[in-house]
Backbone of each chain as ProteinMPNN parsed JSONL, in Angstrom:
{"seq_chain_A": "XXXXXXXXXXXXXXXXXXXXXXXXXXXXXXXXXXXXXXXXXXXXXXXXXXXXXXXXXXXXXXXXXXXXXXXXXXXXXXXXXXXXXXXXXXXXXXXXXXXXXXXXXXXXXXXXXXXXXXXXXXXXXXXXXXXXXXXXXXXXXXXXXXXXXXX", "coords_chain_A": {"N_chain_A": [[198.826, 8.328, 7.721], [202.564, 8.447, 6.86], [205.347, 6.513, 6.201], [207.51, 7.529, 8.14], [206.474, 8.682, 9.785], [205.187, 7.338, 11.22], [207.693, 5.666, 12.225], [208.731, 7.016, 13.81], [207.101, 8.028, 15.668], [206.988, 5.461, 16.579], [209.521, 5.471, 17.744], [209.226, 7.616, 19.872], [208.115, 6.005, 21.407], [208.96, 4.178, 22.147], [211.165, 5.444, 23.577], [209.901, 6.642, 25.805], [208.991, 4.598, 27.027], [211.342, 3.276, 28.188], [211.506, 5.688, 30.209], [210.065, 5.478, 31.584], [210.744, 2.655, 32.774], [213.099, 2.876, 33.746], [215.195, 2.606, 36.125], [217.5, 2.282, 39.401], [220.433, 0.593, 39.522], [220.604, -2.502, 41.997], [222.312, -2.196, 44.506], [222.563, 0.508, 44.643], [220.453, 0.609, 46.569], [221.354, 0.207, 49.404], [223.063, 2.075, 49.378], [221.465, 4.291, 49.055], [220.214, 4.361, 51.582], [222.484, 4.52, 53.385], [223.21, 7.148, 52.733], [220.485, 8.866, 53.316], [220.428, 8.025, 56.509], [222.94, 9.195, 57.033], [222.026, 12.076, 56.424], [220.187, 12.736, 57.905], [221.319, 12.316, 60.632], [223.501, 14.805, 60.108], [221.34, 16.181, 60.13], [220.278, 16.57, 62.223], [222.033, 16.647, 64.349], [223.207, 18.816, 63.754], [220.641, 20.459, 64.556], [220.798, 20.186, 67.572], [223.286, 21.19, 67.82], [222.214, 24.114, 67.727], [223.028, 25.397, 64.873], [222.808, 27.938, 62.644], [222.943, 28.407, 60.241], [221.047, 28.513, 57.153], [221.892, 27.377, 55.087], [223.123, 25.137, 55.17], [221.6, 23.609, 56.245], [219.187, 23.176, 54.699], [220.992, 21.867, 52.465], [221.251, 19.284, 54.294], [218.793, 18.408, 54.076], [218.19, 18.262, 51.601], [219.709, 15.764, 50.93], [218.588, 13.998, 51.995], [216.539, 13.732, 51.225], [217.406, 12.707, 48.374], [218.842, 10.618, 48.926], [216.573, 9.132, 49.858], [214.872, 8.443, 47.211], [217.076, 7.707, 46.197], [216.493, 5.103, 47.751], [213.895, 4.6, 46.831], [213.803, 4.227, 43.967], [215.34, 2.475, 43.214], [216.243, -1.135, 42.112], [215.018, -4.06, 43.103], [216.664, -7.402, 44.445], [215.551, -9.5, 43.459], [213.936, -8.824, 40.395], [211.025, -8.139, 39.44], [207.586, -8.739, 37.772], [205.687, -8.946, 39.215], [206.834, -7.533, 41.671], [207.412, -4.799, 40.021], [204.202, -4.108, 39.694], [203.477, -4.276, 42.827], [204.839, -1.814, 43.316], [203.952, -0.047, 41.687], [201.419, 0.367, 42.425], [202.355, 1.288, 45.041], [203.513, 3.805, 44.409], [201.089, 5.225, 43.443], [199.658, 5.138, 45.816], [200.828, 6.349, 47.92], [200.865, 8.891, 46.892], [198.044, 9.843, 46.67], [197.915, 9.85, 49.317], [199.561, 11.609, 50.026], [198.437, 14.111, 49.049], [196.833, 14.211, 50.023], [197.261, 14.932, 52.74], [198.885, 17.192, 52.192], [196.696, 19.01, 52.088], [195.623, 18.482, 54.144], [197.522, 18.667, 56.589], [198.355, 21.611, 56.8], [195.666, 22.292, 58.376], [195.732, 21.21, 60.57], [198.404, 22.179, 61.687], [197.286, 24.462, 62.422], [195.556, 24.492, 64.091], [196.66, 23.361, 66.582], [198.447, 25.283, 66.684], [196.758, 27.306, 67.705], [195.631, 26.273, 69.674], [197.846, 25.611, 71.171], [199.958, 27.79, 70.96], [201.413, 31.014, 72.201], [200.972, 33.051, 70.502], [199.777, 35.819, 69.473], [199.448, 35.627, 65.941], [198.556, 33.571, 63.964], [198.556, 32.313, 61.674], [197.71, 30.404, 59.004], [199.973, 27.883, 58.402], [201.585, 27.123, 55.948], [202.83, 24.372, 53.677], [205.698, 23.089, 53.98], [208.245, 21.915, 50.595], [210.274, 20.335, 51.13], [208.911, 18.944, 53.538], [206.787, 17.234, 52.285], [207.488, 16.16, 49.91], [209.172, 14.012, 51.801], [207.955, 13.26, 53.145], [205.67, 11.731, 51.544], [207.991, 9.863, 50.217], [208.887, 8.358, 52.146], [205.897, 7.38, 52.898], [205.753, 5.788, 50.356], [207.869, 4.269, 50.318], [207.842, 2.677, 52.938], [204.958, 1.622, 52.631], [205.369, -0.283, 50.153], [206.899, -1.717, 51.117], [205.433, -3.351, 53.099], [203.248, -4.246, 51.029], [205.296, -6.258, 49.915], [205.817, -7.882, 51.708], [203.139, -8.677, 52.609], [202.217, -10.368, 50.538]], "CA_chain_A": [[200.188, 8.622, 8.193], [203.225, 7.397, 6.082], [206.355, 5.5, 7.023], [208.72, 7.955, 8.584], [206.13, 9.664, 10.866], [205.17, 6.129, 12.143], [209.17, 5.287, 12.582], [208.738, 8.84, 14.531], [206.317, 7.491, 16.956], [207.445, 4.236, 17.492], [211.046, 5.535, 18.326], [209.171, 8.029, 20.781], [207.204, 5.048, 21.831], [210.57, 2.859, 22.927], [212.013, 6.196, 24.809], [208.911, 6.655, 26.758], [209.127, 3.032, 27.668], [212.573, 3.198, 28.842], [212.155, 6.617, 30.871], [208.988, 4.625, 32.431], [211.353, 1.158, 33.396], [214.263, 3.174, 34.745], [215.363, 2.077, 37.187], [218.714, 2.091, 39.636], [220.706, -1.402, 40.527], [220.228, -2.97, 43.326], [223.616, -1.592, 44.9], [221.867, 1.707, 44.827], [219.624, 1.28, 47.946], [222.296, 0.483, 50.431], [223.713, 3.624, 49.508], [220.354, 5.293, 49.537], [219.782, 4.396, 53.124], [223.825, 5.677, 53.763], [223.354, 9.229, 52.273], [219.582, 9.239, 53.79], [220.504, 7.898, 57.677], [223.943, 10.327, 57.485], [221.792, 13.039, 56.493], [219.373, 12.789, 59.318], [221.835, 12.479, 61.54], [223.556, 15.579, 59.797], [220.412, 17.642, 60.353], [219.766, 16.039, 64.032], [223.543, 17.362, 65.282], [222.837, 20.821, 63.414], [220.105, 21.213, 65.178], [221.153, 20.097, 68.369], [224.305, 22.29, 68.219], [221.951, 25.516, 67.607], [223.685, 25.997, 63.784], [221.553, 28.598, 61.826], [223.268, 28.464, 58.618], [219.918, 28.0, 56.519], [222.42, 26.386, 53.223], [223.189, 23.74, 55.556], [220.02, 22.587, 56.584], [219.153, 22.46, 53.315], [221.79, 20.802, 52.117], [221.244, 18.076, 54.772], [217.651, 17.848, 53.816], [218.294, 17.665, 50.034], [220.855, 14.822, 51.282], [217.855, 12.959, 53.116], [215.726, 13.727, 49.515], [217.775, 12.263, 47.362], [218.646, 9.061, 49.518], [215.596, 8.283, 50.215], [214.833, 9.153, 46.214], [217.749, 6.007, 45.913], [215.49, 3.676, 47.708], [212.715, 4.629, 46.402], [214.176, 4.123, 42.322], [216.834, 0.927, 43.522], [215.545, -2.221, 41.646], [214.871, -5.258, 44.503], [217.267, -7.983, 44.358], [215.165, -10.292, 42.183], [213.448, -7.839, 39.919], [209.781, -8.92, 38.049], [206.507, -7.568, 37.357], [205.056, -8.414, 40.49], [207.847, -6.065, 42.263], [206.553, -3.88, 39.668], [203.27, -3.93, 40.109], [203.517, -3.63, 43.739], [205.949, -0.509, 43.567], [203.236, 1.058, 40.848], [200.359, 0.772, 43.782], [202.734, 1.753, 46.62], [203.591, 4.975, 44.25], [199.458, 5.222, 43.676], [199.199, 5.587, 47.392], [201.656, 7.664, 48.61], [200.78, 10.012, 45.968], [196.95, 10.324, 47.354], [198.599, 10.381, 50.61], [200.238, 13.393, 49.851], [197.784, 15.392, 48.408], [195.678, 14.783, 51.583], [198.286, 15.563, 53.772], [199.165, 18.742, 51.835], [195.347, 19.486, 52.343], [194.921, 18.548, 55.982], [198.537, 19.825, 57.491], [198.019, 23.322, 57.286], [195.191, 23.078, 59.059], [196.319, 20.47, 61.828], [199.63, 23.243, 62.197], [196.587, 26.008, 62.891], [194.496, 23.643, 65.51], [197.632, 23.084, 67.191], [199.528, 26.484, 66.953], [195.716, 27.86, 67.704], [195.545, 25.91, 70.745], [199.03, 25.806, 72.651], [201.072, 28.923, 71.054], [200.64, 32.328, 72.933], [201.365, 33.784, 70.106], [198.685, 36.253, 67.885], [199.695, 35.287, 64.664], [197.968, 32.092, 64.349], [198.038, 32.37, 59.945], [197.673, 29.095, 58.379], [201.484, 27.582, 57.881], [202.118, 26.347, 54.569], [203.787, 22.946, 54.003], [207.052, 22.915, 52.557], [208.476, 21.109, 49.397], [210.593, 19.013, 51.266], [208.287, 18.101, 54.609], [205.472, 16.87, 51.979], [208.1, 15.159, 49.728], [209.641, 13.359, 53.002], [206.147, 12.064, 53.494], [205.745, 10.635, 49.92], [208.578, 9.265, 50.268], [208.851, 7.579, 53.402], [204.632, 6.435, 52.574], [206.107, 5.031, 49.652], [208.883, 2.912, 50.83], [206.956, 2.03, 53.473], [203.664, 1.196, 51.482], [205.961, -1.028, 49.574], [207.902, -2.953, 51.838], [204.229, -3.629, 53.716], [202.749, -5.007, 50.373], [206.167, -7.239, 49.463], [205.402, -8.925, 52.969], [201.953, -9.267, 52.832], [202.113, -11.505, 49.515]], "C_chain_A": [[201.218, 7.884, 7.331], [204.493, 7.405, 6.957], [207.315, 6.295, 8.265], [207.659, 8.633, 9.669], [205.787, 8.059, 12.021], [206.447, 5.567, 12.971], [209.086, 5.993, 14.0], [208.147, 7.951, 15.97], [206.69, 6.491, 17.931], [208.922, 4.392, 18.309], [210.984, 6.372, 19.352], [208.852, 7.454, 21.827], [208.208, 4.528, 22.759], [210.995, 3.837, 23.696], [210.982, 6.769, 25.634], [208.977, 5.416, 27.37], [210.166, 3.173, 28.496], [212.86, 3.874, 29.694], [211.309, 5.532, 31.771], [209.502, 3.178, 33.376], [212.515, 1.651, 33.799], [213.903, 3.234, 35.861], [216.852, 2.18, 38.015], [219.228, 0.557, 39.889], [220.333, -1.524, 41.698], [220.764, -2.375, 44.455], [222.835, -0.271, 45.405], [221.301, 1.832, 46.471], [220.361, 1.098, 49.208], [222.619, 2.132, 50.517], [222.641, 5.003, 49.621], [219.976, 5.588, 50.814], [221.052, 5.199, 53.67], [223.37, 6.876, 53.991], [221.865, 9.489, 53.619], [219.862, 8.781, 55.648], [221.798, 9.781, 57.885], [222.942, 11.882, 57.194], [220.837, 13.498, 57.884], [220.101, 12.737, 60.544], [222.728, 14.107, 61.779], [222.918, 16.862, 60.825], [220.439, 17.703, 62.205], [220.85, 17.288, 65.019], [223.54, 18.553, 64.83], [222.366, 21.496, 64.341], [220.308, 21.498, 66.68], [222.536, 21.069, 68.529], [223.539, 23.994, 68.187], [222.308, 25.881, 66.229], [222.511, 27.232, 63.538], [222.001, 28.786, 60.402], [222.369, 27.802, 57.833], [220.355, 27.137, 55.414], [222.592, 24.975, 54.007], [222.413, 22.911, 55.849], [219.552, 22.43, 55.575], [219.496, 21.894, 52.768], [221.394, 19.356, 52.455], [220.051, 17.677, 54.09], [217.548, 17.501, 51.892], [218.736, 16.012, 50.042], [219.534, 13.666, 51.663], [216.573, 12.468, 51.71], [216.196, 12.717, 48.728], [218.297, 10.92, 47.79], [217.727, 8.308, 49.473], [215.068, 8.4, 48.589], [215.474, 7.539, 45.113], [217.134, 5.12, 46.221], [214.819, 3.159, 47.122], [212.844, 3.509, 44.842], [214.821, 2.907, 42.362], [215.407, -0.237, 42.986], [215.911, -3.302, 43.164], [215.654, -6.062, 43.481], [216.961, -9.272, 42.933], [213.586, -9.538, 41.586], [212.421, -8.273, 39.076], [208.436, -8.374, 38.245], [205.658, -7.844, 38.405], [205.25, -7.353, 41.252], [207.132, -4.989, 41.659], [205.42, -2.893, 39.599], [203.002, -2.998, 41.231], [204.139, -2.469, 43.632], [204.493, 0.559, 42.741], [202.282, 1.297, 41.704], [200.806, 1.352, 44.861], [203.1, 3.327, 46.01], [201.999, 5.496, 44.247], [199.458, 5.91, 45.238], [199.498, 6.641, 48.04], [201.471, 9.026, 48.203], [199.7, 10.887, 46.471], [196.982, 10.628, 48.573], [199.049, 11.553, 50.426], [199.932, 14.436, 49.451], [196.552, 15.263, 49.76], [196.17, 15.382, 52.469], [198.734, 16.931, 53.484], [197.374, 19.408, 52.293], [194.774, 19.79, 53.613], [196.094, 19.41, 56.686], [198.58, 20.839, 57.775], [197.259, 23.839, 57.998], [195.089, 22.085, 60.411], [197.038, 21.421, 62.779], [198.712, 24.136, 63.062], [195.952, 25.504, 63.776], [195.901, 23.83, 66.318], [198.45, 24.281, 67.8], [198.024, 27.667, 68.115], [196.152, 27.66, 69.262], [196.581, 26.099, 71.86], [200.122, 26.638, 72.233], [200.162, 30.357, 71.804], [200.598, 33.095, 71.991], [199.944, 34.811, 69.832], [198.29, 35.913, 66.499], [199.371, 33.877, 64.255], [197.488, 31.95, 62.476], [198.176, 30.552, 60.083], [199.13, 28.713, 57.631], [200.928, 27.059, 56.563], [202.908, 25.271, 54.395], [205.156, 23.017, 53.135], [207.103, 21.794, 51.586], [208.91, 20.003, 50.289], [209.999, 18.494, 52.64], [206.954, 17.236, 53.265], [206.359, 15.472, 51.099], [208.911, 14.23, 50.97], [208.391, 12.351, 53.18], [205.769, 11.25, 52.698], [206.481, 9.756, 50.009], [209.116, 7.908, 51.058], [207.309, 6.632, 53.534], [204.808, 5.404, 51.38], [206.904, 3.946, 49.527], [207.953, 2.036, 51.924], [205.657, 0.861, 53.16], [204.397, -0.569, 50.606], [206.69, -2.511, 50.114], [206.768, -3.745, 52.365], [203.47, -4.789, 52.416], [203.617, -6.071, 49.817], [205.642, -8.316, 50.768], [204.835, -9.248, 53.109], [201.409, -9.778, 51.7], [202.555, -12.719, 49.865]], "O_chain_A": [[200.913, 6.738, 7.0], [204.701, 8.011, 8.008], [207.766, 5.645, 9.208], [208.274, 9.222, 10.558], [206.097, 7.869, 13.197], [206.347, 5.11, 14.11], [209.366, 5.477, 15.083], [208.726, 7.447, 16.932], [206.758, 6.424, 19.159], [209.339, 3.671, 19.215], [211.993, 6.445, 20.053], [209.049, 7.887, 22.962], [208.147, 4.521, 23.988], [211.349, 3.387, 24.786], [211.476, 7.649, 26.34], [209.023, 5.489, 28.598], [209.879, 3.199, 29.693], [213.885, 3.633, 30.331], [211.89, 4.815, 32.586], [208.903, 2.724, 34.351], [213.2, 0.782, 34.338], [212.918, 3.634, 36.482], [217.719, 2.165, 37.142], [218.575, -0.388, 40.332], [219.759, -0.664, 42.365], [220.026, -2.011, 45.371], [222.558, -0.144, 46.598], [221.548, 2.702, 47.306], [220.024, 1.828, 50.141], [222.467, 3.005, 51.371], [222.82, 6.151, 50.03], [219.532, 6.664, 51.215], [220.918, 6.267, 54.267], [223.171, 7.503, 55.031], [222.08, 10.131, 54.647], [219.172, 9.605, 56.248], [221.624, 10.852, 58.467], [223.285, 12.831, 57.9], [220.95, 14.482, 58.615], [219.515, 13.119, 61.557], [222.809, 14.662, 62.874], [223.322, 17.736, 61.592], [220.574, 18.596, 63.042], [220.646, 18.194, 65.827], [223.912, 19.446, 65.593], [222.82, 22.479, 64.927], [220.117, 22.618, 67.155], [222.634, 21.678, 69.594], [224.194, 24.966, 68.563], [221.865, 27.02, 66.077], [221.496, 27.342, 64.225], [221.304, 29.334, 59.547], [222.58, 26.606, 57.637], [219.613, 26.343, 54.835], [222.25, 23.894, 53.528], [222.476, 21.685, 55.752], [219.387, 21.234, 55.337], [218.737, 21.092, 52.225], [221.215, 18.446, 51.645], [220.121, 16.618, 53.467], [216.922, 16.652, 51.257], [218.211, 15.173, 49.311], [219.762, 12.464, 51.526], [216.023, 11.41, 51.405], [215.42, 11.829, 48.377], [218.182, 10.026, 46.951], [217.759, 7.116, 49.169], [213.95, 8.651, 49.039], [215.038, 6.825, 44.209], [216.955, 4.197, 45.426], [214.728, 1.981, 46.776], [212.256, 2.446, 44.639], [214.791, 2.263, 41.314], [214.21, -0.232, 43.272], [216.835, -3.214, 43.973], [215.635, -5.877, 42.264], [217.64, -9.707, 42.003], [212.48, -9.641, 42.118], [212.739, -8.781, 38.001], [208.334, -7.425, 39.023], [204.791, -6.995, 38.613], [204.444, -6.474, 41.556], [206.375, -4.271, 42.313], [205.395, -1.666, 39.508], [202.616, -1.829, 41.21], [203.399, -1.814, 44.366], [204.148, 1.659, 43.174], [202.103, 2.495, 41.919], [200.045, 1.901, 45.659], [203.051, 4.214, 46.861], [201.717, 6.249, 45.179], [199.256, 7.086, 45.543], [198.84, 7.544, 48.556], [201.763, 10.044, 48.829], [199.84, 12.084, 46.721], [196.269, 11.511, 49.052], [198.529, 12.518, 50.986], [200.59, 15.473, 49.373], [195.724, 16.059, 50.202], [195.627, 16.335, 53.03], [198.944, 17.747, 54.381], [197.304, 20.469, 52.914], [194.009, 20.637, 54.075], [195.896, 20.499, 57.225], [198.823, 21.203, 58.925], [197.33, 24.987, 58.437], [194.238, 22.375, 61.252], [196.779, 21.633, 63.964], [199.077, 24.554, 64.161], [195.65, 26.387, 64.579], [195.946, 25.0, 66.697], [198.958, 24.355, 68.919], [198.306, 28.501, 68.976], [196.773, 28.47, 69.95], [196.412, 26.533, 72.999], [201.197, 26.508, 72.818], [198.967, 30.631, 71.916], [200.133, 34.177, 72.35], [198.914, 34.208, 70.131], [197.159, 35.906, 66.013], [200.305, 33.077, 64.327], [196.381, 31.584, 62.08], [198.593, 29.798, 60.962], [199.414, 29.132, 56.51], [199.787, 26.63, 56.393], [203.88, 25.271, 55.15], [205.408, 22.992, 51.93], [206.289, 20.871, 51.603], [208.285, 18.945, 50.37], [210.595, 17.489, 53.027], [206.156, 16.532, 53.886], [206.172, 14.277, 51.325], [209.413, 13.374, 50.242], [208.134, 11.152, 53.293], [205.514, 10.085, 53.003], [205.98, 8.635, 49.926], [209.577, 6.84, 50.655], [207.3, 5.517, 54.054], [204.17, 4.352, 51.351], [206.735, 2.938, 48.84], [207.475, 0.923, 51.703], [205.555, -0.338, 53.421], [203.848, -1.671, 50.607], [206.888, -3.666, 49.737], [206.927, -4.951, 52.179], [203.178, -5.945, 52.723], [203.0, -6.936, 49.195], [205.14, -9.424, 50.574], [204.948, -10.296, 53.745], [200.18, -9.754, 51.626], [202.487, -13.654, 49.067]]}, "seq_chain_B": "XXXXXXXXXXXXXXXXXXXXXXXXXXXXXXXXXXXXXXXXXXXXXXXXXXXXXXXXXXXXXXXXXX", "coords_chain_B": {"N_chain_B": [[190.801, -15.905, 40.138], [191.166, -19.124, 39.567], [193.812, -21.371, 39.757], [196.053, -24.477, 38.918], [198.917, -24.549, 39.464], [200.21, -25.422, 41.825], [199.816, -28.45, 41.477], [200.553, -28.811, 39.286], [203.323, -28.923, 39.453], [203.805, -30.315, 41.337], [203.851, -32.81, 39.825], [205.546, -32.585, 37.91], [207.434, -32.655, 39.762], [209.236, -30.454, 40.728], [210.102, -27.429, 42.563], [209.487, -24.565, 44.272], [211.064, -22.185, 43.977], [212.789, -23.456, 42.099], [211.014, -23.319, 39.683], [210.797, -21.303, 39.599], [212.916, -19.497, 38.909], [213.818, -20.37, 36.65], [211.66, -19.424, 34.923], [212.608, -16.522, 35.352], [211.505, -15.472, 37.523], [210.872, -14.127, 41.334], [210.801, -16.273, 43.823], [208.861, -15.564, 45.819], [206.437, -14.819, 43.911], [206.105, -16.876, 42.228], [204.696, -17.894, 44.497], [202.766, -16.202, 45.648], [201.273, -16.239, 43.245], [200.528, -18.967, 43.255], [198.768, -19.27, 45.736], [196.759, -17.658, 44.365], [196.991, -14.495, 44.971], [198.26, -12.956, 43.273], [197.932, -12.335, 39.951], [199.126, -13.09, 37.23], [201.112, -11.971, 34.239], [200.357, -12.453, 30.802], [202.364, -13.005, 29.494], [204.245, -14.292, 31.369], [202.146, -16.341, 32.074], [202.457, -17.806, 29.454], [204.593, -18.529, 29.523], [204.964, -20.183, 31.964], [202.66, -22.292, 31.247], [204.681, -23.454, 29.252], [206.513, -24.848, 30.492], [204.82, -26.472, 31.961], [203.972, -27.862, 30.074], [201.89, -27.524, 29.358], [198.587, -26.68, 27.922], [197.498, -22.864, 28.677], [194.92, -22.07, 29.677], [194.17, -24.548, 30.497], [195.922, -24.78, 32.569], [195.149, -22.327, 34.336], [192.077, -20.864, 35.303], [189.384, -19.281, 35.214], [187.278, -17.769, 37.928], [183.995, -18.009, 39.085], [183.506, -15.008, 39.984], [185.418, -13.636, 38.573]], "CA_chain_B": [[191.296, -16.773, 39.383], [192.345, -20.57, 40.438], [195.14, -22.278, 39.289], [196.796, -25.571, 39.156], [200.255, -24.487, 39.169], [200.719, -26.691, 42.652], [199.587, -29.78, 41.423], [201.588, -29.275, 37.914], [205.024, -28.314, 40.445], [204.076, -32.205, 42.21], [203.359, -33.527, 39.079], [206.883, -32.496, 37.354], [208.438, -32.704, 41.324], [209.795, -29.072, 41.403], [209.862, -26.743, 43.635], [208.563, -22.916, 43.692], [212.449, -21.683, 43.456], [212.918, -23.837, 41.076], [210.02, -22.859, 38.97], [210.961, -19.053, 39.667], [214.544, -19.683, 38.71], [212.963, -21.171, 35.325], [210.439, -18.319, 34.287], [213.226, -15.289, 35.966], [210.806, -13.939, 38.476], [211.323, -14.271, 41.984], [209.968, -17.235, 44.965], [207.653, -15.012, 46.436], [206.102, -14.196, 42.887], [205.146, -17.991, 42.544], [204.24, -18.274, 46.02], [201.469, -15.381, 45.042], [199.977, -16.87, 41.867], [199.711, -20.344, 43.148], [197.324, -18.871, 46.501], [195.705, -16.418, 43.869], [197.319, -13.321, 45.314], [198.354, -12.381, 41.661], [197.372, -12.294, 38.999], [200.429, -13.36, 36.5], [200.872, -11.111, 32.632], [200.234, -12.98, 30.02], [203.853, -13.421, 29.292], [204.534, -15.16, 32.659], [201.011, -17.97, 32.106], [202.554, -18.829, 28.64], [206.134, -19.482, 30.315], [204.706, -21.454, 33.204], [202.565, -23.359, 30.236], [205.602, -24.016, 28.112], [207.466, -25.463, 31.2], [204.231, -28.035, 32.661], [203.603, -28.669, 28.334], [199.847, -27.913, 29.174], [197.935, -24.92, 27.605], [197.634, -22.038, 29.405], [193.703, -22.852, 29.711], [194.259, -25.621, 31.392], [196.175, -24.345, 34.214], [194.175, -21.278, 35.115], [190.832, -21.276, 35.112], [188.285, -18.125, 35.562], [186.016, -17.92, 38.488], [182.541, -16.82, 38.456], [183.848, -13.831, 40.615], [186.031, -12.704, 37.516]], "C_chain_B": [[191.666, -18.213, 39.883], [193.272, -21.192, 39.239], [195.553, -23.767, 39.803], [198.31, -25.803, 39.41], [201.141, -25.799, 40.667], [200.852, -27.778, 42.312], [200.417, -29.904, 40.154], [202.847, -29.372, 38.452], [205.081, -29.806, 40.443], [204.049, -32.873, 41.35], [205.284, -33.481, 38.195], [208.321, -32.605, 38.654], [209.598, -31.461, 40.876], [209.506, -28.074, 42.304], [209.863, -25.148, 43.076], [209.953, -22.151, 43.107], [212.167, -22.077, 42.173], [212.403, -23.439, 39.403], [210.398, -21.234, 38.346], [212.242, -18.891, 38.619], [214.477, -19.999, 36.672], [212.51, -20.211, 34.267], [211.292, -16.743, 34.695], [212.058, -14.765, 36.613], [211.044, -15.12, 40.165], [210.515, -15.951, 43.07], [208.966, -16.83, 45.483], [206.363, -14.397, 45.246], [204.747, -15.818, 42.493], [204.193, -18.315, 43.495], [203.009, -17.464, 45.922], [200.708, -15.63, 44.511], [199.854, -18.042, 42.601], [198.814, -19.749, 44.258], [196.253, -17.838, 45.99], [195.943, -15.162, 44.623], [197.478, -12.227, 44.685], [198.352, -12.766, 40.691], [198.27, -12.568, 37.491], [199.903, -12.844, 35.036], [200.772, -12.168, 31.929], [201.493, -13.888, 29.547], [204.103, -15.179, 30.43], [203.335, -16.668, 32.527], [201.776, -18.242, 30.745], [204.082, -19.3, 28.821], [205.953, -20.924, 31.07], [203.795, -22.748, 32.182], [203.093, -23.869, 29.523], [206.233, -25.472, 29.435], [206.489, -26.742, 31.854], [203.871, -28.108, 31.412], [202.3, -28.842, 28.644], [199.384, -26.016, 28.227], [197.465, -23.957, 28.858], [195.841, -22.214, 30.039], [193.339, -23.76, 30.782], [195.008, -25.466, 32.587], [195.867, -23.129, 34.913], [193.157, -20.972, 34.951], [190.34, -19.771, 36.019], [187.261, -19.14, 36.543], [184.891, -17.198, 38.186], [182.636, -15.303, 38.866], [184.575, -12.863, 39.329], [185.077, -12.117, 36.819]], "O_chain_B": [[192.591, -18.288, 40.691], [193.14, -21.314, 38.021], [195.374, -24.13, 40.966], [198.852, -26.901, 39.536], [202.086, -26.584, 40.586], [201.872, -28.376, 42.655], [200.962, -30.981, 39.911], [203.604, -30.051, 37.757], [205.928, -30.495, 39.875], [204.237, -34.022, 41.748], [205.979, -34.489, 38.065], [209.546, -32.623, 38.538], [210.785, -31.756, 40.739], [208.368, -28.068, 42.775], [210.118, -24.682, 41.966], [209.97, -21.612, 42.0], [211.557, -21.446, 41.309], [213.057, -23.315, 38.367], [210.324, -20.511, 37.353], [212.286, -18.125, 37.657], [215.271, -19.677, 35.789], [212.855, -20.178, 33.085], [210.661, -15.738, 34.365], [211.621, -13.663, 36.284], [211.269, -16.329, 40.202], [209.544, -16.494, 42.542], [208.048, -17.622, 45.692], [205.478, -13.641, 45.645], [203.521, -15.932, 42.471], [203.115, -18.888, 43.33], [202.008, -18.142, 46.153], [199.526, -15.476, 44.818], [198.648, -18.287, 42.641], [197.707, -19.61, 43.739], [195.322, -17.319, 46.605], [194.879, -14.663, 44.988], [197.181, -11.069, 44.977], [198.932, -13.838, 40.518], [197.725, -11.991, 36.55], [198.776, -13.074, 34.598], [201.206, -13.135, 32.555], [201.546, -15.096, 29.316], [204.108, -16.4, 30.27], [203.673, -17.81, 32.84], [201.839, -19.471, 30.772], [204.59, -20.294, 28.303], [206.411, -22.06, 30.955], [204.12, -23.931, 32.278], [202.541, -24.77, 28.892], [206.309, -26.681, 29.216], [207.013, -27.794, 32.218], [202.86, -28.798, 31.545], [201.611, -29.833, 28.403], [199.8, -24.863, 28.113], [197.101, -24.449, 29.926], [195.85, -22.611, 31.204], [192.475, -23.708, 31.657], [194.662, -26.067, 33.604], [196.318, -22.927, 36.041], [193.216, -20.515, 33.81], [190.782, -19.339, 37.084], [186.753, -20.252, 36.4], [184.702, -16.235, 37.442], [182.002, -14.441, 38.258], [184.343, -11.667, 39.157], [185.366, -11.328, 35.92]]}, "name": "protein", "num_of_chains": 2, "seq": "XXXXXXXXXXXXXXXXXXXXXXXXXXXXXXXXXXXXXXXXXXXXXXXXXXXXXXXXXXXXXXXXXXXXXXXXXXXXXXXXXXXXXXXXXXXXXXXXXXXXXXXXXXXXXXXXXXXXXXXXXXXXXXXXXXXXXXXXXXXXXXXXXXXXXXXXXXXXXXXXXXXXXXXXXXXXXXXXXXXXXXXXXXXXXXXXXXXXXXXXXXXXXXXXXXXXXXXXX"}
């Protein structure tokens, strides 16, 4: 290999690094919990009023995504490669969490819908994008805060 | 892994802040490595060896478990 393809690499090398250690400030997760409580409350009073405007419930739930999205990404107050660490195992987890849970839910929904709907139609639900991300997300903060405490 | 990092702290009379405050990583980071909770990068054992002036060697020591 000669000089300029090596330059090449190493300069892809440093912006792989950097997408990999982004990170938000600290500041961030206040405001992650904001957006993510107001949205849940959002959806809560939607539903409770009856709305059916499907953009809005989406909306809210994007709103509850991308808060919790802020937690998730918000650097901790005093920021070092333990934090690190831990955060890289609590994403690990949540991750395998979520591919079980996409695996098992659908057929939890069908025991369940099987058992106490009258209906006929008893297909196998499908999990949405954002009930599976909600779960990641929320196993991940969780996961996290659990292993900062129990060091 | 065991460590000495307690007995080097009493030996220089600082405290785990202190230490943390020293090396930039946090109180609960020390508080980890000295009960063997974690496992500290390479980086971090030749900080904490610059600051008790011992080799890195000498304040963490492999068990037979490693």
């Amino acid at each position: 290999m000669n000089n300029t393809t090596n330059k090449i690499i190493e300069c892809e090398r440093k912006k792989i690094h950097q997408l990999f250690g982004f990170q938000l400030h600290h500041k961030y997760k206040l405001l992650g919990v904001i957006i993510a409580i107001s949205g849940l409350c959002c959806l809560f009073i939607f539903r409770m009023s009856a709305g059916e405007a499907e953009i809005m419930r989406e909306v809210f739930r994007k709103l509850i995504l991308i808060g919790l999205l802020m937690i998730s990404i918000s650097k901790d107050k005093v920021e070092d490669e333990m934090t690190i660490t831990l955060k890289a195992q609590s994403y690990k987890f949540a991750f395998i969490c979520g591919v079980f849970y996409a695996i098992i839910q659908p057929f939890i929904n069908f025991g369940v819908a099987f058992l106490f709907s009258h209906e006929e139609n008893n297909e196998l639900l499908q999990l949405g994008d954002f009930q599976l991300l909600f779960f990641m997300l929320i196993v991940q903060i969780m996961f996290y805060a659990f292993l900062k405490l129990s060091r | 892994m065991q460590n000495t990092i307690k007995v080097e702290r009493a030996i220089k009379n600082i405290t785990q802040d202190e230490l943390a405050k020293q090396i930039g990583v946090s109180r609960q980071t020390i508080n980890s490595i000295e009960k063997g909770r974690y496992v500290p990068s390479t980086i971090l054992a030749l900080k904490m060896a610059k600051i008790f002036e011992k080799t890195v060697n000498e304040i963490f020591k492999l068990e037979d478990t490693d």
